[in-house]
C-alpha positions as CSV (number, residue, x, y, z in Angstrom):
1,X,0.0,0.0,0.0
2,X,1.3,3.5,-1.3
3,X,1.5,5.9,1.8
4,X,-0.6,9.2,0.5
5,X,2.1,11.7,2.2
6,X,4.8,10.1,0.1
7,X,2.6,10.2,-3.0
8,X,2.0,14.3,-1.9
9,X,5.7,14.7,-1.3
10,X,6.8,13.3,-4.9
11,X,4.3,15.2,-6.7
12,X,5.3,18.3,-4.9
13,X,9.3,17.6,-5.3
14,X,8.3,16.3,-9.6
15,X,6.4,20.0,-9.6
16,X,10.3,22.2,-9.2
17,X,11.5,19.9,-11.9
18,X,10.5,22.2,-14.9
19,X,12.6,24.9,-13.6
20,X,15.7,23.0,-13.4
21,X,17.3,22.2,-16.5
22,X,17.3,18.6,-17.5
23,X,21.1,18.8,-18.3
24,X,21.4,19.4,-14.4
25,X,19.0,17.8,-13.1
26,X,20.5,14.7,-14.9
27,X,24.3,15.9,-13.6
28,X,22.7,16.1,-10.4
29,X,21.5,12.6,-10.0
30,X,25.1,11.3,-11.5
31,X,27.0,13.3,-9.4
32,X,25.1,11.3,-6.1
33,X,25.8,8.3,-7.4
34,X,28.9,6.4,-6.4
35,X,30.9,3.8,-8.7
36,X,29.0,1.1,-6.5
37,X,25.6,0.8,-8.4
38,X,27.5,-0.1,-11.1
39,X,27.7,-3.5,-12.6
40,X,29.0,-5.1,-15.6
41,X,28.7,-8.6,-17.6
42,X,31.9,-10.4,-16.8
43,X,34.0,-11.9,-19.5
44,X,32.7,-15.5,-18.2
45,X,29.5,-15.0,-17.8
46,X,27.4,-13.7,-14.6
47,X,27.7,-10.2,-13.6
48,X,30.2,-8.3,-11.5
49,X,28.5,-6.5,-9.2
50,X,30.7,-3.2,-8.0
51,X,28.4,-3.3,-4.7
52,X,30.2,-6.6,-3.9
53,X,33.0,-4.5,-3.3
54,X,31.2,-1.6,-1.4
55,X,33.7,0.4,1.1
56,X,36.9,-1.4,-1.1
57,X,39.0,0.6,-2.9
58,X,39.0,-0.3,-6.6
59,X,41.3,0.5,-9.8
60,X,38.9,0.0,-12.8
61,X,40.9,-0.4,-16.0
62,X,39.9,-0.4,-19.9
63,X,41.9,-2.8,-21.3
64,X,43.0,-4.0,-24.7
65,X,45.2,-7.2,-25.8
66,X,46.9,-5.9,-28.6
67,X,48.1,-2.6,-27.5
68,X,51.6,-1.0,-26.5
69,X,50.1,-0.7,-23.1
70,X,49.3,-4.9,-22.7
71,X,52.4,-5.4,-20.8
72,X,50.9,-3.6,-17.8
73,X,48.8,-6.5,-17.7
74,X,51.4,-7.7,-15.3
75,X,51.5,-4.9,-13.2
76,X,47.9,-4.7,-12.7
77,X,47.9,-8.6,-11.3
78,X,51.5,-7.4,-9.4
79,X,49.2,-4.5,-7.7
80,X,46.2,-6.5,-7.2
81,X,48.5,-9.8,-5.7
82,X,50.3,-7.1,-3.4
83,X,47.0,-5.3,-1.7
84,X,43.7,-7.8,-2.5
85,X,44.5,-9.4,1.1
86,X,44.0,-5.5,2.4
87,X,40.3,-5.4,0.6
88,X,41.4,-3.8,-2.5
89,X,40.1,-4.7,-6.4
90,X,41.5,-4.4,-9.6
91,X,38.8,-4.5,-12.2
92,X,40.1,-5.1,-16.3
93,X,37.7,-3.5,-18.5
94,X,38.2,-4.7,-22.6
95,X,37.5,-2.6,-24.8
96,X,38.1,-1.7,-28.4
97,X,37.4,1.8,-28.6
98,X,40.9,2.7,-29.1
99,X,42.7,2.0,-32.3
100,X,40.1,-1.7,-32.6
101,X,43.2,-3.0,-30.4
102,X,40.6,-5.5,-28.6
103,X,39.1,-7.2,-32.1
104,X,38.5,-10.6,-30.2
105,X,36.3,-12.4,-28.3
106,X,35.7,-13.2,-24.9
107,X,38.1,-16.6,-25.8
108,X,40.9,-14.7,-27.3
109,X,40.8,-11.9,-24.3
110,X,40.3,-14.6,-21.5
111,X,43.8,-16.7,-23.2
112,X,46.0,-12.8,-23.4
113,X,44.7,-11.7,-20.1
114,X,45.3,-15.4,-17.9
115,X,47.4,-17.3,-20.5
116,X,49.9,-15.1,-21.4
117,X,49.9,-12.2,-18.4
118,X,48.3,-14.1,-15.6
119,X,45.8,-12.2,-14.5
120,X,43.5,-13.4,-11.4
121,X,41.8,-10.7,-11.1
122,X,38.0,-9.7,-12.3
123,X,37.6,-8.7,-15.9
124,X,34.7,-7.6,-17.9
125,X,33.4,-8.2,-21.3
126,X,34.1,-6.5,-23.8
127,X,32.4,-3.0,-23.0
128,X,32.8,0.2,-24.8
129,X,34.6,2.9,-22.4
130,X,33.8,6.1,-24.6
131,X,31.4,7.8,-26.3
132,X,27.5,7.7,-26.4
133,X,27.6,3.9,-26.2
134,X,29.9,3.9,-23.2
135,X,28.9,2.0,-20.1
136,X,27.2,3.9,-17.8
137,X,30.3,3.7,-14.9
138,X,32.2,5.2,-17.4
139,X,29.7,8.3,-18.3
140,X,29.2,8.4,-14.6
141,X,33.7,8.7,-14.2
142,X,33.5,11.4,-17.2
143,X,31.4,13.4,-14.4
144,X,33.0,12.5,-11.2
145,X,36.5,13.4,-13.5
146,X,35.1,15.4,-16.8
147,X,39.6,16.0,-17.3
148,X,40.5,12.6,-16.8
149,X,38.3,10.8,-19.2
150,X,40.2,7.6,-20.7
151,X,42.1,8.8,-23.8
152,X,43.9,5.1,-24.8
153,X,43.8,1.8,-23.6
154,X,45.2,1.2,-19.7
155,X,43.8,4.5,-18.5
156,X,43.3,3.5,-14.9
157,X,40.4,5.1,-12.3
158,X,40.8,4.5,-8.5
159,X,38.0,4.6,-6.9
160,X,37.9,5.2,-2.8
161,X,36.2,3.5,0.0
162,X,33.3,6.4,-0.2
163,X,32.4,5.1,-4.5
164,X,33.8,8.0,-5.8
165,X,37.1,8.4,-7.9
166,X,40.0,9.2,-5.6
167,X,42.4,9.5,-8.4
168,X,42.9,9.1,-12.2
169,X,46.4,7.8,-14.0
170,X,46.7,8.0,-17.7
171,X,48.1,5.2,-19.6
172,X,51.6,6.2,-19.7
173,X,51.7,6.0,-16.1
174,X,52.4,2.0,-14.8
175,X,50.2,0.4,-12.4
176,X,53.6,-0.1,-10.2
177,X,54.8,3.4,-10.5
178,X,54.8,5.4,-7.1
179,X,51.6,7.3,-8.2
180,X,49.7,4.6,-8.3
181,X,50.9,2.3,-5.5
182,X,50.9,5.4,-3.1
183,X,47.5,6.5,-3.7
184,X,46.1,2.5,-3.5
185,X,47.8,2.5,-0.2
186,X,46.7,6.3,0.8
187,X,43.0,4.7,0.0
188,X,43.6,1.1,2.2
């Protein structure tokens, strides 16, 4: 049963809406929203749920196999190895948004990511990072970070205990460089 006050309260709260421009209104919503009400379809099947990991931090990563940047494949898993007993989570993202370096499927990504780098740590399907077909997490990160927007494969969001980005590292920047393992431990 619908409580009548609540119905009274919506209506009056839906009536200020026209005022506000849906742009902001929209910006508004996203910007309350943290990274854990996000989920994605994992590379085997079944979902990964980012509110599994609520109050963890995590270092969501687009991915690609045949990129300049693969190699950091191994740092990611040397990151993850290092601090996953402390409660953090490195998600891998594929995607082939930049320079169609990610033409396979879930098969071919599975054998680069495990076979040949090791990786034991979460990944994704294949999602699209950019764009108006980007997941929403990562149209959600372009308004938590609207600077640090991915911009090639490996670009690497950290997101805090509280769901919100803590810090962003390009793709130049290892996932065992200072930056990175400082700020992971900073959010531990």
């Amino acid at each position: 049963m619908i409580d009548r006050r609540s119905v009274i309260t919506a209506i009056a709260a839906g009536a200020a809406l026209p005022f506000a421009p849906r742009s902001a209104f929209a910006q508004a919503a996203m910007s309350r929203m943290t990274a854990y009400g996000f989920s994605f379809q994992g590379l085997k099947g079944g979902d990964i749920r980012l509110a599994d990991y609520a109050g963890k931090p995590l270092l969501v990563v687009n991915t690609a196999s045949l990129c300049g940047f693969t190699p950091q494949y191994a740092g990611l898993e040397e990151v993850w190895t290092k601090f996953k007993d402390r409660g953090f989570v490195v998600i891998g993202v594929p995607s082939n948004d930049f320079g169609a370096q990610e033409p396979g499927g879930a098969s071919d990504i599975a054998h680069t990511a495990e076979q040949t780098y090791h990786v034991s740590f979460p990944m994704t399907a294949k999602t699209s990072v950019k764009g108006p077909n980007a997941h929403p997490f990562y149209k959600w990160a372009a308004t938590e970070r609207p600077s640090d927007v991915p911009g090639w494969n490996f670009h690497k969001y950290l997101v805090g205990r509280d769901g919100h980005i803590a810090e962003a590292f390009s793709s130049r920047v290892e996932p065992t460089d200072t930056r990175v393992v400082t700020a992971i431990a900073r959010a531990l």
